[in-house]
C-alpha positions as CSV (number, residue, x, y, z in Angstrom):
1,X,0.0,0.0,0.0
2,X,1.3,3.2,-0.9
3,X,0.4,6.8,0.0
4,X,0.7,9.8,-2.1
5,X,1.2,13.3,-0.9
6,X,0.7,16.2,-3.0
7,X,3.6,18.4,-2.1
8,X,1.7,21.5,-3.0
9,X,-1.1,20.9,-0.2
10,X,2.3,20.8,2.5
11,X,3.9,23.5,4.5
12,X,7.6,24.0,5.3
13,X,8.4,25.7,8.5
14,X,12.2,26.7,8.9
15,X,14.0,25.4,11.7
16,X,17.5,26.4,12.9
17,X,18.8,23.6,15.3
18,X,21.2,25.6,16.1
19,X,19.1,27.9,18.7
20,X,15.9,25.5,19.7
21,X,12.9,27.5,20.5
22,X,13.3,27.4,24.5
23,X,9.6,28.9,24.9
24,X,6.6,26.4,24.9
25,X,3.7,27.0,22.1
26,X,1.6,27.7,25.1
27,X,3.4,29.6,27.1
28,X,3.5,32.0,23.2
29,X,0.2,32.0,23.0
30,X,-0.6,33.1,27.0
31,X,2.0,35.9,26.4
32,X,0.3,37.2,23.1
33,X,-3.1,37.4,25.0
34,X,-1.9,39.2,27.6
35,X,-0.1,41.3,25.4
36,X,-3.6,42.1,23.8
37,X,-3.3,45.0,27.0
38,X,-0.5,46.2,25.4
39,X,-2.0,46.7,21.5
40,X,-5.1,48.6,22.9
41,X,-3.1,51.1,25.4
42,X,-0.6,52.0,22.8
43,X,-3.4,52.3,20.2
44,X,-5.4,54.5,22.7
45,X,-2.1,56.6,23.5
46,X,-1.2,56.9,19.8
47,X,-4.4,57.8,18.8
48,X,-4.7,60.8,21.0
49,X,-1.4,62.3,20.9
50,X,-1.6,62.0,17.3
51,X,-5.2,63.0,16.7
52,X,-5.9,60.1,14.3
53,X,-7.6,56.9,14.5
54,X,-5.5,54.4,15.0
55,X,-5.3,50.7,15.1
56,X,-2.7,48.3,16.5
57,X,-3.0,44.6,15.3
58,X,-0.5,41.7,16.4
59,X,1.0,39.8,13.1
60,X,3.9,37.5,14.1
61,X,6.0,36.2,16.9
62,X,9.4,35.1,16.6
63,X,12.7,33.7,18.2
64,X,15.9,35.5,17.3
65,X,19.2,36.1,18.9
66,X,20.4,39.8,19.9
67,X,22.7,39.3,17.2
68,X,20.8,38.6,14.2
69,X,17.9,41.2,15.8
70,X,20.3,43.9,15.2
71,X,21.7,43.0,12.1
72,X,18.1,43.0,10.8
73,X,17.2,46.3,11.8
74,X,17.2,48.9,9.0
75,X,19.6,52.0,9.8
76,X,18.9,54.4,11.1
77,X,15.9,53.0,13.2
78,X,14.2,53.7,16.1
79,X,15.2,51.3,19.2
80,X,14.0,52.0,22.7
81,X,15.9,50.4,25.4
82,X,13.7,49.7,27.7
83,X,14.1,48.3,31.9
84,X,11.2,46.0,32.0
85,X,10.7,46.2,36.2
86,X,8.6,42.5,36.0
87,X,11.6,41.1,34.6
88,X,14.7,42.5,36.1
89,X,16.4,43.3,32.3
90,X,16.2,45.0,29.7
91,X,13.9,44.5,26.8
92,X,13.7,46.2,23.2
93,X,10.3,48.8,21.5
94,X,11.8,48.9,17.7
95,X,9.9,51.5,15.4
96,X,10.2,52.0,11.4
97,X,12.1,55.2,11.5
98,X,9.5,56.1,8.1
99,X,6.4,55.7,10.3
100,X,8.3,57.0,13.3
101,X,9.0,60.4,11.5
102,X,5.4,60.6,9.8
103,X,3.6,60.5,12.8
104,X,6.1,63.2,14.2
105,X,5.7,65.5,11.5
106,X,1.8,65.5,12.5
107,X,2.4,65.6,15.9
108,X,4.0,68.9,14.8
109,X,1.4,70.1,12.9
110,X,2.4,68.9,9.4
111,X,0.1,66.4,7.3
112,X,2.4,63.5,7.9
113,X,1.0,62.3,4.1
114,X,3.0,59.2,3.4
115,X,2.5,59.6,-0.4
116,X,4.8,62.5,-0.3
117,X,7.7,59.7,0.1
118,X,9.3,57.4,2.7
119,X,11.1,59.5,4.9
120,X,14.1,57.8,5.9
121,X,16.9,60.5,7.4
122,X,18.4,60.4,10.8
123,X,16.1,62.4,13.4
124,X,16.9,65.7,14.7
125,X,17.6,66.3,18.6
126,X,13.5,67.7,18.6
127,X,12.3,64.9,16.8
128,X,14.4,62.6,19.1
129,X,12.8,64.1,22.0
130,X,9.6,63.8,20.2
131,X,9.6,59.8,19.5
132,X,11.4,59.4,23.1
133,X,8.2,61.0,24.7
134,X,5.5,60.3,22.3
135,X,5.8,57.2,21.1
136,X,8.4,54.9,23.5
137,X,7.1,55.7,26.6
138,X,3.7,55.3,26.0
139,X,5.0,51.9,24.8
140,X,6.6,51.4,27.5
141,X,3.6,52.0,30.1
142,X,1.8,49.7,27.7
143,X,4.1,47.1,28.4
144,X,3.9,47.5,32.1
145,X,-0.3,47.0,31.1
146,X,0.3,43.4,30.1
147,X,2.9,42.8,32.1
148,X,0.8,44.0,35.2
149,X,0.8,40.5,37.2
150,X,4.5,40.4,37.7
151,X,5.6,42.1,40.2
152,X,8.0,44.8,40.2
153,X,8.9,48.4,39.5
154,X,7.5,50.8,36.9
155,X,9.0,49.6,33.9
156,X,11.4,53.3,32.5
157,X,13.0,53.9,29.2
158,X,16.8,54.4,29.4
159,X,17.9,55.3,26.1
160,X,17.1,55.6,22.2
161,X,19.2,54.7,19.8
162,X,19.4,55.0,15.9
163,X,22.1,53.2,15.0
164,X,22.4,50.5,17.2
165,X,25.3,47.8,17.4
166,X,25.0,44.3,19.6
167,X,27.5,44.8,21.7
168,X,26.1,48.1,22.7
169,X,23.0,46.1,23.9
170,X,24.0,43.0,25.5
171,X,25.5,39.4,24.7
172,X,24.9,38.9,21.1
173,X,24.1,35.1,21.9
174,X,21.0,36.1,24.1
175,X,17.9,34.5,22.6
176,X,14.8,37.4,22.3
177,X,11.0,36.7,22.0
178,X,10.0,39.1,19.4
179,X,6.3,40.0,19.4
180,X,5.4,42.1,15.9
181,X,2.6,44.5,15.7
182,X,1.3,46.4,12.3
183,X,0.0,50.0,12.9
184,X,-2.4,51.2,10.6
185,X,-3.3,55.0,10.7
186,X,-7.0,55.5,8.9
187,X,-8.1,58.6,7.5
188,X,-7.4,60.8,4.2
189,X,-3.9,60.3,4.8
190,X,-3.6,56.3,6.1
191,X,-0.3,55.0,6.6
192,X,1.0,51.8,8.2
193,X,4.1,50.4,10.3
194,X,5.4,48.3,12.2
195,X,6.4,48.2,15.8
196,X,8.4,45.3,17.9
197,X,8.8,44.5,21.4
198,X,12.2,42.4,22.0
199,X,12.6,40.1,25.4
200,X,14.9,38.7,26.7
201,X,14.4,34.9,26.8
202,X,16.5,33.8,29.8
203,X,14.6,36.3,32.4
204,X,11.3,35.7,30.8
205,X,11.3,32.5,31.4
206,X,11.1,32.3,34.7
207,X,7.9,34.3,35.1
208,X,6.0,32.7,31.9
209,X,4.1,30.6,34.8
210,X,2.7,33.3,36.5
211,X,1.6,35.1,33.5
212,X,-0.4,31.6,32.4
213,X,-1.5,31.2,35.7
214,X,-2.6,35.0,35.5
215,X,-0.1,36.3,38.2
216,X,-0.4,33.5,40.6
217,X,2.3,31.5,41.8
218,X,2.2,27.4,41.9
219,X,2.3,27.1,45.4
220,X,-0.9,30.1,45.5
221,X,-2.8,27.3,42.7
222,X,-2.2,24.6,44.8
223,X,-3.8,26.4,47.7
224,X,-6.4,27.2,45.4
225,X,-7.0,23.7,44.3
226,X,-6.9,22.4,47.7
227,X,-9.8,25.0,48.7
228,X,-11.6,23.9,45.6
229,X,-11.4,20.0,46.3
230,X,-12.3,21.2,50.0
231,X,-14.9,22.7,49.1
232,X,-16.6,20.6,46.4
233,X,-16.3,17.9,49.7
234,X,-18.0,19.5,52.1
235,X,-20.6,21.0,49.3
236,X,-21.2,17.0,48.4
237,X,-21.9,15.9,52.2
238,X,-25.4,14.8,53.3
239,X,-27.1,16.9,56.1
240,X,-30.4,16.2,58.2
241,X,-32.9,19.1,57.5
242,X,-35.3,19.0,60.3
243,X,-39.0,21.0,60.2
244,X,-39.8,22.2,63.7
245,X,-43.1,24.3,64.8
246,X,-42.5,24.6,68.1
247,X,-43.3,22.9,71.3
248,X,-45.4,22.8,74.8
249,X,-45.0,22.0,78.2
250,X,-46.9,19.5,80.3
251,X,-47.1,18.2,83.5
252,X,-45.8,14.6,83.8
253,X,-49.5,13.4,85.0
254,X,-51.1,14.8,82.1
255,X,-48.3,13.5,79.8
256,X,-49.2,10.0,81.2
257,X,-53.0,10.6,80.8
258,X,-52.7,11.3,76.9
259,X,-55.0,9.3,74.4
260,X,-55.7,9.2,71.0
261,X,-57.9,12.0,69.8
262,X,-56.6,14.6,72.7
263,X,-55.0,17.6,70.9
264,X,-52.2,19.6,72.7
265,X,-51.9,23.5,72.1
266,X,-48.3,24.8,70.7
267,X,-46.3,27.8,71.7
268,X,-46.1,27.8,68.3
269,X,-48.7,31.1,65.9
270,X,-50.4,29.9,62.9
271,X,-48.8,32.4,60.7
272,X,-45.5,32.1,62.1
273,X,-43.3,29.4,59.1
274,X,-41.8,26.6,60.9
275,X,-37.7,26.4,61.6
276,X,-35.0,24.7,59.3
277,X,-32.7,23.0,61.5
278,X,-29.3,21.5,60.8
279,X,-27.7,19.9,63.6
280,X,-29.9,21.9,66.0
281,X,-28.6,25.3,64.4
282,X,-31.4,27.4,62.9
283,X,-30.8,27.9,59.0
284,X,-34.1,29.4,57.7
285,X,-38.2,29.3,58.0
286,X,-40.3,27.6,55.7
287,X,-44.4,27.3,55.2
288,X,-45.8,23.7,55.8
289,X,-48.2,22.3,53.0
290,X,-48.0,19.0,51.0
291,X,-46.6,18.2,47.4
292,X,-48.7,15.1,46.1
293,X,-49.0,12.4,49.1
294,X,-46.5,14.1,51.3
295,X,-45.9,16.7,53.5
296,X,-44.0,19.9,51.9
297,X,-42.4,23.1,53.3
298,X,-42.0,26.4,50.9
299,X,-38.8,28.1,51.5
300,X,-39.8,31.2,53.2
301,X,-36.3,32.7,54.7
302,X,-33.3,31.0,52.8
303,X,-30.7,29.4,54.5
304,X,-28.5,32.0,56.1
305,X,-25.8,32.0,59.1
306,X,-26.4,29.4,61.4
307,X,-27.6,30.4,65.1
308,X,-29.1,28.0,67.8
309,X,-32.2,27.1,68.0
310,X,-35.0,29.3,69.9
311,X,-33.1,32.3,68.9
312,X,-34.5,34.9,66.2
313,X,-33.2,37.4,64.3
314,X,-33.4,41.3,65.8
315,X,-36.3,42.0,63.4
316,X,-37.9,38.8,63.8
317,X,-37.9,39.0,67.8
318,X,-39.5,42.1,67.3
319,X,-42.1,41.2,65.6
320,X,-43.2,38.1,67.9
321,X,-46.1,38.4,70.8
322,X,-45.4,38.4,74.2
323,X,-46.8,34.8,75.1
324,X,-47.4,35.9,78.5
325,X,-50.0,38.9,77.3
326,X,-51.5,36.3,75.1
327,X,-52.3,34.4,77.8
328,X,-53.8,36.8,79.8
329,X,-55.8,38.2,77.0
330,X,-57.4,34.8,76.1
């Protein structure tokens, strides 16, 4: 038996054994949802500094070392170094310089019309300002946004640099988790960019459990387990409900003079519902009556904080007669 594959209906994925991935598939996809914080805060910030609508849309994640990072960065570019205070090191917000400069030239009051060309020139010291203030460190609040269950200092920009060189930045071995976003400014004038944020693997690792486990640590879900499997006991146990209406007192003769047909007067008001009991606590009150062939109760007062039996509530022991009154009244 043979099978055929057509090799057109196939996909190749490249693989360089070289540098395994070192972060799990799910551990990639818990970081991208919580980095969907991060695409609506810089969109939001973006938006309003620049006064266009704006939309920021995640379109790839990737594995690279510092090295080959850098050497695929266009010069000049726009780099951010950036503390990250949930991780303890330094991470990487990489801007096309093009986009960076259009959306500074509206920020100053200029169209910022893309159509005009690519601008692609080495800031000025304003314009360096500008993108430091405007654009990287609301990126870099955004960060702390989906960062937010580590815990930590505010995340701060340190530097910006437009030319940047490896050994500037770090080890050039260090494996980064590259997260990729397209901007997309709509309008007359619509323009689009991209925008990366740069990791570091080795002190990101450490923390990917909290951020699946949404800021808790294992020993926190096994606590939280352990109250859950608790609970779902206890929940499951069976418990004696009891109806009670109350009660008289007799003398001992009488007691031993009782026959059928005699009928014994309660301490017990017609309109007052009968007592739930559990394990002689009082839990609620309840309406007798019958459901088919039996006897029924209707939930009056639902189950609440248990107290001992005889006792009422403030409001109820208000609201009961004073048995010695009745009796002289009747």
């Amino acid at each position: 038996m043979s099978i055929v594959t057509d090799p057109r209906s196939t996909s190749v994925s490249e693989v360089d054994f070289r540098r395994p991935s070192r972060v799990s598939r799910d551990a990639i996809v818990a970081l991208e949802a919580t980095h969907e914080l991060f695409a609506r805060r810089l969109s939001t910030a973006w938006s309003a500094s620049s006064y266009a609508a704006l939309e920021v849309e995640h379109v790839a994640t990737d594995q690279l070392s510092l090295d080959d990072f850098v050497r695929s960065l266009p010069v000049p570019t726009v780099l951010g170094v950036v503390h990250v205070g949930g991780l303890e090191a330094n991470a990487f917000v990489q801007l096309d310089m093009p986009f960076a400069l259009l959306v500074v030239e509206r920020l100053l009051g200029g169209p910022g019309d893309p159509s005009t060309g690519a601008i692609d020139r080495r800031p000025t010291e304003l314009e360096q300002a500008l993108l430091s203030h405007e654009l990287l460190e609301p990126a870099v609040v955004a960060i702390d946004e989906a960062l937010k269950d580590l815990p930590g200092d505010a995340s701060q920009l340190r530097s910006l640099e437009i030319a940047p060189q490896p050994l500037q930045l770090g080890s050039p071995g260090d494996l980064l988790l590259l997260l990729t976003y397209r901007v997309e400014i709509r309008g007359d004038l619509p323009a689009q960019g991209l925008v990366t944020i740069a990791y570091p693997v080795a002190p990101l690792v450490p923390q990917l459990d909290r951020v699946l486990l949404g800021g808790r640590d294992g020993e926190q879900q096994l606590d939280d387990l352990a109250a859950s499997a608790l609970a779902d006991t206890v929940l499951d146990a069976p418990l004696d409900v009891r109806v009670r209406i109350g009660g008289t007192s007799l003398d001992a003769a009488v007691m031993a003079g009782l026959q059928p047909g005699d009928v014994l007067r309660l301490d017990h008001p017609v309109e007052r519902p009968a007592d739930l009991v559990v394990d002689e606590r009082h839990l609620g009150t309840a309406h007798l009556g019958k459901r088919g062939r039996k006897v029924a109760v209707q939930i009056v007062e639902p189950p609440t904080r248990p107290r001992p039996v005889g006792t009422a509530p403030a409001a109820q022991a208000d609201q009961m007669p004073d048995r010695r009154d009745e009796g002289k009244r009747r």
